[in-house]
C-alpha positions in Angstrom: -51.4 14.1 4.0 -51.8 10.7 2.1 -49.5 12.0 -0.6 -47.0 13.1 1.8 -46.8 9.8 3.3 -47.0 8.0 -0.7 -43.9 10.1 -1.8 -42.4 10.0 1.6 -42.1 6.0 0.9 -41.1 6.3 -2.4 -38.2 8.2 -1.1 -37.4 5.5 1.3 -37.6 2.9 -1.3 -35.6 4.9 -3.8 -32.9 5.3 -1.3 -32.7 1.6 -0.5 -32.9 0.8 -4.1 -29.7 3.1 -3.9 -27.9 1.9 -0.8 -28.2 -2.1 -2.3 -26.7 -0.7 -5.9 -24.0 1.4 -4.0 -23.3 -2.3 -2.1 -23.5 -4.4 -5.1 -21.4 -2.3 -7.2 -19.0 -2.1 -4.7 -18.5 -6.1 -4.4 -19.7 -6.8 -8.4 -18.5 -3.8 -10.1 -20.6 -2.4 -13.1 -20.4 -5.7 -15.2 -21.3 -8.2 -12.2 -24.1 -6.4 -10.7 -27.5 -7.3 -12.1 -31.1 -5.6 -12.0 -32.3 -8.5 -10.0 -28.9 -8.6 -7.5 -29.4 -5.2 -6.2 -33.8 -5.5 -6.0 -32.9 -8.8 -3.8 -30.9 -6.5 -1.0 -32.9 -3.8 -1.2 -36.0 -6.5 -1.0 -37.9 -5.1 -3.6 -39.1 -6.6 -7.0 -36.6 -5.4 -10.1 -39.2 -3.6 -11.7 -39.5 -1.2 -8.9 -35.6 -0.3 -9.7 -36.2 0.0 -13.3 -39.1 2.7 -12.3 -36.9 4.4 -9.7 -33.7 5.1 -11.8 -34.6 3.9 -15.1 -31.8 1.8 -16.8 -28.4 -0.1 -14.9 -26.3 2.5 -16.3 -29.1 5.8 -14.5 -28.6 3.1 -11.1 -24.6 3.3 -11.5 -24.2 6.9 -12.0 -26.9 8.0 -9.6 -24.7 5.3 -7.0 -21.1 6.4 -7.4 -21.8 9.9 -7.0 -19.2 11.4 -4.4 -19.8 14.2 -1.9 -18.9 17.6 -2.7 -16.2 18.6 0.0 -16.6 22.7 1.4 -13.7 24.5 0.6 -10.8 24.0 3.5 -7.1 25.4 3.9 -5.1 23.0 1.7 -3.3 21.5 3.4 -5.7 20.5 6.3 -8.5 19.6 4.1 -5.7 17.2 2.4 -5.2 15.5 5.5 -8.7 14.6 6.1 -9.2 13.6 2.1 -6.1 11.1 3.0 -7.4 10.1 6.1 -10.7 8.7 4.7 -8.9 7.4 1.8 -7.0 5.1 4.0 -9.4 3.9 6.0 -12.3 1.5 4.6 -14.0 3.1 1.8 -17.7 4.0 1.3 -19.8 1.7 -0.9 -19.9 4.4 -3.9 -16.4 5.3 -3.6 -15.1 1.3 -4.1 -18.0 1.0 -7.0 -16.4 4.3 -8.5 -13.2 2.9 -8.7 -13.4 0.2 -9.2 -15.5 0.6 -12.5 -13.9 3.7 -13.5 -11.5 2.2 -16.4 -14.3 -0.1 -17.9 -17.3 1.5 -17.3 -17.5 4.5 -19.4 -20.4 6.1 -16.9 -17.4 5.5 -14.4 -14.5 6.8 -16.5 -17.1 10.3 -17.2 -18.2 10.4 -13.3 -14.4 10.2 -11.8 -13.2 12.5 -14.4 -15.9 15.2 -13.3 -15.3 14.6 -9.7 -11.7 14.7 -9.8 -11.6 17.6 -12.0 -13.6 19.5 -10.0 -11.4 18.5 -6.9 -8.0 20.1 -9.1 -10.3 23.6 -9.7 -10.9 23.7 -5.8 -7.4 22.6 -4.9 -5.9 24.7 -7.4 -8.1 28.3 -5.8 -6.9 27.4 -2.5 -3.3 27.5 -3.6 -1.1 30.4 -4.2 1.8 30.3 -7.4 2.4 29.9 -11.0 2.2 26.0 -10.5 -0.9 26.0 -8.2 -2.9 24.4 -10.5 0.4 21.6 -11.5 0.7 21.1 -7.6 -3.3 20.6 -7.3 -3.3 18.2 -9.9 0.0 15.9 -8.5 -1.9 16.1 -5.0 -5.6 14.9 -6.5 -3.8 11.8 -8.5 -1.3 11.2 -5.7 -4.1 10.4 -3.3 -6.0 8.6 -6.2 -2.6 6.5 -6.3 -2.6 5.7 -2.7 -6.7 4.6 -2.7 -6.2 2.6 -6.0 -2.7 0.9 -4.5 -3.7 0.1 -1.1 -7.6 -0.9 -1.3 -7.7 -2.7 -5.0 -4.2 -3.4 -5.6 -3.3 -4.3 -1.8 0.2 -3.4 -2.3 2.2 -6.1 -0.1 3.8 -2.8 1.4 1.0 -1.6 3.6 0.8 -4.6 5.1 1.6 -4.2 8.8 1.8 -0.2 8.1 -0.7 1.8 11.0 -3.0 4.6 9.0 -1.3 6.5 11.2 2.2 6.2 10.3 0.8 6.7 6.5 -0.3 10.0 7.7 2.5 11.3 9.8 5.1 10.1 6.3 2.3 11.8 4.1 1.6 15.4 6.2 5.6 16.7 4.5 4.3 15.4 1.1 0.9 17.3 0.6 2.8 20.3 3.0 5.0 20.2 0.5 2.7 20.2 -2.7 0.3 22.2 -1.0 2.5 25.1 -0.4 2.7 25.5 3.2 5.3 24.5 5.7 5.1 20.6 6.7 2.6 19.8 9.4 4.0 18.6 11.7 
């Protein structure tokens, strides 16, 4: 029972340890975030995140990690991707891309995650240019996360999430395959 109970709190801590890098790297990026910065939110001493994960660089990969998505019809699944790209992003998600062109841990973990998104995409579509389409759709929405959460392109400003939607259903209809949603 005690050992439940040991490794039941190292789990917790581990997973605060986690939540604070995911939080930090968000707001610091990999370069700004320190050791000590991320045991101060998670209130523990630094060299309990050392023993947890190891090195900055373990901490940053183990943080960005993205969910793996089930396989959906195209084009619906594409909706919802779009739909949580718009709205305020998770902690991992903004560390991810925001350190994915300097941060070589980054570059390796987006490429993985986005390739792997293509090879899903590109089995749920039918054609010779399934896996072209796949890709254009994947970086498209990449596009839209990069140019309205980092780059804060002046031309979302006063645009709802849900007029984005409604002028992006025909465009991943379109790229998907199927008929526009409509």
């Amino acid at each position: 029972m005690a050992g439940t109970s040991r490794d039941a709190k190292r789990a917790l801590t581990a997973q605060r340890i986690l939540e604070a890098a995911r939080q930090e790297f968000a707001a610091q990026g990999f370069e700004g975030a320190t050791i000590r910065g991320i045991a101060r939110v998670a209130g523990v001493d630094p060299s309990l995140v050392m023993q947890h994960y190891g090195s900055k660089a373990a901490l940053f990969h183990s943080a960005v990690q993205l969910p793996v998505d089930d396989d959906k019809v195209a084009s619906e699944h594409l909706l919802e991707v779009l739909t949580v790209r718009l709205g305020e992003l998770p902690p991992e998600t903004r560390a991810l891309v925001r350190s994915m062109l300097t941060v070589p841990e980054a570059t390796e973990s987006m490429r993985a995650y986005l390739d792997e998104r293509v090879d899903n995409l590109t089995r749920s579509l039918d054609g010779d240019d399934a896996q072209l389409r796949a890709l254009l759709t994947v970086s498209g929405i990449l596009g839209l996360t990069i140019t309205q959460h980092f780059l804060k392109l002046n031309a979302f400003d006063g645009v709802s999430q849900e007029a984005l939607l409604r002028a992006a259903r025909g465009w991943i209809a379109s790229l998907a395959g199927d008929e526009p949603v409509t």
